[in-house]
N, C-alpha and C positions, 0 to 999 in steps of 0.2 A: 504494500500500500504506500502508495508517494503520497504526503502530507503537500506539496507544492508543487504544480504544475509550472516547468518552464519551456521558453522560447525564445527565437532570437530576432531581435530587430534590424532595420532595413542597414545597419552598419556590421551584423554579423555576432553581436557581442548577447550572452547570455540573460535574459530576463524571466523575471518574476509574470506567467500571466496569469495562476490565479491557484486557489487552495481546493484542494482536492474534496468532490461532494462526500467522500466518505466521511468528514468529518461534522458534517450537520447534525447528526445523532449525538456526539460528543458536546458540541454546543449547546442542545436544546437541553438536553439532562444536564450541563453545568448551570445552566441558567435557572432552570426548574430548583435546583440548590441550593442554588443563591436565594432566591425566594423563598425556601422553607425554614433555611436558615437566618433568615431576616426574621422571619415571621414568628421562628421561637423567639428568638432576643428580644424581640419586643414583646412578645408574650411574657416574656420570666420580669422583666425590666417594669412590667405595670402591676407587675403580679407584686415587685417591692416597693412600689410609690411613687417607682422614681420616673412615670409619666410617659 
């Protein structure tokens, strides 16, 4: 699995054209995460008053 898809532009020289689809699913689950882990902290955080 290549994590970076490259290419070469009109000068020959190696570039960056884009991130491999495989990684959408790693994305969407770190994001989903982030969110749940936000959402205890602030759960625990009102839970001590601290608002």
């Amino acid at each position: 699995m290549n994590l970076l898809r490259f290419g070469h532009d009109s000068y020959g020289n190696r570039i960056i054209d884009g991130a491999s689809w495989d990684l959408l699913p790693v994305a969407f689950w770190a994001g989903i995460a982030v969110i749940v882990v936000h959402l205890v902290v602030r759960a625990l955080r009102r839970g001590k008053g601290g608002g």
